[in-house]
ZANU-66108 format. One record per residue (C-alpha): residue in one letter; y, x, z; residue number from 1. Coordinates in nm, 3 decimals, decimal comma. Each point is the difference from the previous one (the first is absolute). Last residue first. Example, Ala and Ser with C-alpha at 12.3 -4.5 7.8 and 13.67 -1.06 7.14 Angstrom:
# residues 2
<martor residuo="S" py="-0,106" px="1,367" pz="0,714" num="2"/>
<martor residuo="A" py="-0,344" px="-0,137" pz="0,066" num="1"/>
//
This chain:
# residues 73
<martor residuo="X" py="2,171" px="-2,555" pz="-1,004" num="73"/>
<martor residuo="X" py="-0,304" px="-0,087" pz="-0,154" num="72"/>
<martor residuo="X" py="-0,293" px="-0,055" pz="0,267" num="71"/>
<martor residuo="X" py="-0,200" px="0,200" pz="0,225" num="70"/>
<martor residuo="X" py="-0,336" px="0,000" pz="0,167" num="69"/>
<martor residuo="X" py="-0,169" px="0,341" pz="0,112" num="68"/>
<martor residuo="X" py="-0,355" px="0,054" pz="0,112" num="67"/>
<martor residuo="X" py="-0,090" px="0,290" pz="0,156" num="66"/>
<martor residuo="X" py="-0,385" px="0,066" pz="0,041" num="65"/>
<martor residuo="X" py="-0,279" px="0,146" pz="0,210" num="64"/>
<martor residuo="X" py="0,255" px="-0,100" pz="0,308" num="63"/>
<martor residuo="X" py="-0,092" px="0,217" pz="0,359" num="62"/>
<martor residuo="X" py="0,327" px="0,132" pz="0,044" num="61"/>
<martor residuo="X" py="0,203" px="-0,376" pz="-0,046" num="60"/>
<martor residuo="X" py="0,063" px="-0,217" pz="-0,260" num="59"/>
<martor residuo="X" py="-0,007" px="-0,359" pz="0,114" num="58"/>
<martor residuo="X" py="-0,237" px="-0,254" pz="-0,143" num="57"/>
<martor residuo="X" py="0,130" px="-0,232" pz="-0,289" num="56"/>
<martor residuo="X" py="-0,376" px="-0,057" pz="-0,140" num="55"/>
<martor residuo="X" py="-0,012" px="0,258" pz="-0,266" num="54"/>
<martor residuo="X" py="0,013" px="0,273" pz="0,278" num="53"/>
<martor residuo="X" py="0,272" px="0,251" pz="0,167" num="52"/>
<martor residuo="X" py="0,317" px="-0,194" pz="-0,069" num="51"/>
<martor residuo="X" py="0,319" px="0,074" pz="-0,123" num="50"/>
<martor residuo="X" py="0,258" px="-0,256" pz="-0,031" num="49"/>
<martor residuo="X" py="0,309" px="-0,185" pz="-0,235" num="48"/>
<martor residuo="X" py="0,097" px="0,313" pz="-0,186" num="47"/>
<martor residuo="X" py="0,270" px="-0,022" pz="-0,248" num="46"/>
<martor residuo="X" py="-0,078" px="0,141" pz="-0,357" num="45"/>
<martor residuo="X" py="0,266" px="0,222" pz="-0,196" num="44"/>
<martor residuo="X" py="-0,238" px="0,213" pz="-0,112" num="43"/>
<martor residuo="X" py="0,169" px="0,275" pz="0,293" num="42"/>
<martor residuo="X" py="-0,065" px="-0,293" pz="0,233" num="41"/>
<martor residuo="X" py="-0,363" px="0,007" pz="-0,081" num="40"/>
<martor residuo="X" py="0,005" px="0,375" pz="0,034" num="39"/>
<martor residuo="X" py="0,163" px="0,017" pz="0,336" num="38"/>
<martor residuo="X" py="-0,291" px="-0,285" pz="0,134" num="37"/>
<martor residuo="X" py="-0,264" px="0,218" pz="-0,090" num="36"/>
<martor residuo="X" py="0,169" px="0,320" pz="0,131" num="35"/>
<martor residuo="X" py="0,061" px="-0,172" pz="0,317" num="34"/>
<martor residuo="X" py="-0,337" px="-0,176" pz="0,039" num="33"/>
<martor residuo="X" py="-0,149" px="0,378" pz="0,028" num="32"/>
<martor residuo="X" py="-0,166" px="0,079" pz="-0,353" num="31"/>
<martor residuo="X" py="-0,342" px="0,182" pz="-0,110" num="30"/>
<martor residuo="X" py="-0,044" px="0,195" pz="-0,265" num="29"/>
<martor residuo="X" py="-0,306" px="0,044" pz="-0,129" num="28"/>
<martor residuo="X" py="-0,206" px="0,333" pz="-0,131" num="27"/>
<martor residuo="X" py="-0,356" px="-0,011" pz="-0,146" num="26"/>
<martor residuo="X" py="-0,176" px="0,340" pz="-0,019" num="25"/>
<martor residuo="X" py="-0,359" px="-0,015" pz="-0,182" num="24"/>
<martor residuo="X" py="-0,316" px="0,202" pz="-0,038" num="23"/>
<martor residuo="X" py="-0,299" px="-0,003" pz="-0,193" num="22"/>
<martor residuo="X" py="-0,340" px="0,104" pz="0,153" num="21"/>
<martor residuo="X" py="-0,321" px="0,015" pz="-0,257" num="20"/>
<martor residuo="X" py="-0,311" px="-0,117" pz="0,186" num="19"/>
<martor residuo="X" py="-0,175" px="-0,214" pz="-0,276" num="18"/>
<martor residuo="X" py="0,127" px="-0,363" pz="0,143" num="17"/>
<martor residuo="X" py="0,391" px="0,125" pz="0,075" num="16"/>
<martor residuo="X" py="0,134" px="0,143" pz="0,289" num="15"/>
<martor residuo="X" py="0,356" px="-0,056" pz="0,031" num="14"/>
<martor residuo="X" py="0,211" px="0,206" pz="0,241" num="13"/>
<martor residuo="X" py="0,353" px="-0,175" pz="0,100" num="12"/>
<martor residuo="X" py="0,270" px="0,177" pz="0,100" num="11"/>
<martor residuo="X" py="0,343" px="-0,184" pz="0,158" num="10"/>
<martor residuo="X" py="0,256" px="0,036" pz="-0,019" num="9"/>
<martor residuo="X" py="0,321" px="-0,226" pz="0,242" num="8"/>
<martor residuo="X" py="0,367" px="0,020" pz="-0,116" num="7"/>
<martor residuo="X" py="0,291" px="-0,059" pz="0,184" num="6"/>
<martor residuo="X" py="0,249" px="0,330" pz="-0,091" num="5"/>
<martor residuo="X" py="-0,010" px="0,102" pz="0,390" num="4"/>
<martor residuo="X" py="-0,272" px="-0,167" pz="0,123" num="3"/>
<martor residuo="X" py="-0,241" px="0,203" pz="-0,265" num="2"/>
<martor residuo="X" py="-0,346" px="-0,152" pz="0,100" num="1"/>
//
């Protein structure tokens, strides 16, 4: 995990049916609420709420997700 620029790699090692190993590094950034709701405004979008599920639950720590509504401004 890179705090700093927000980006978490990870390696993956894929071992395929006859033995041969292939190899992958997938990077993703991940976004605080601030950022998210920064570039939505920067669109020209107004944000109406963040939430942490599909089902209007708060974000918090522990979310697997952020979900962001906004509207036209």
């Amino acid at each position: 995990m890179d705090w700093l620029r927000g980006f978490l790699e990870t390696d993956w090692t894929f071992i395929e049916a006859d033995g041969r190993r292939r190899g992958l590094t997938t990077r993703i950034r991940l976004y605080l609420p601030r950022e998210i709701a920064d570039l939505l405004e920067m669109a020209g979008l107004a944000v109406e709420a963040i939430h942490g599920d599909f089902e209007g639950g708060s974000f918090g720590i522990d979310s697997f997700r952020l979900i962001a509504t906004a509207r036209k401004a």
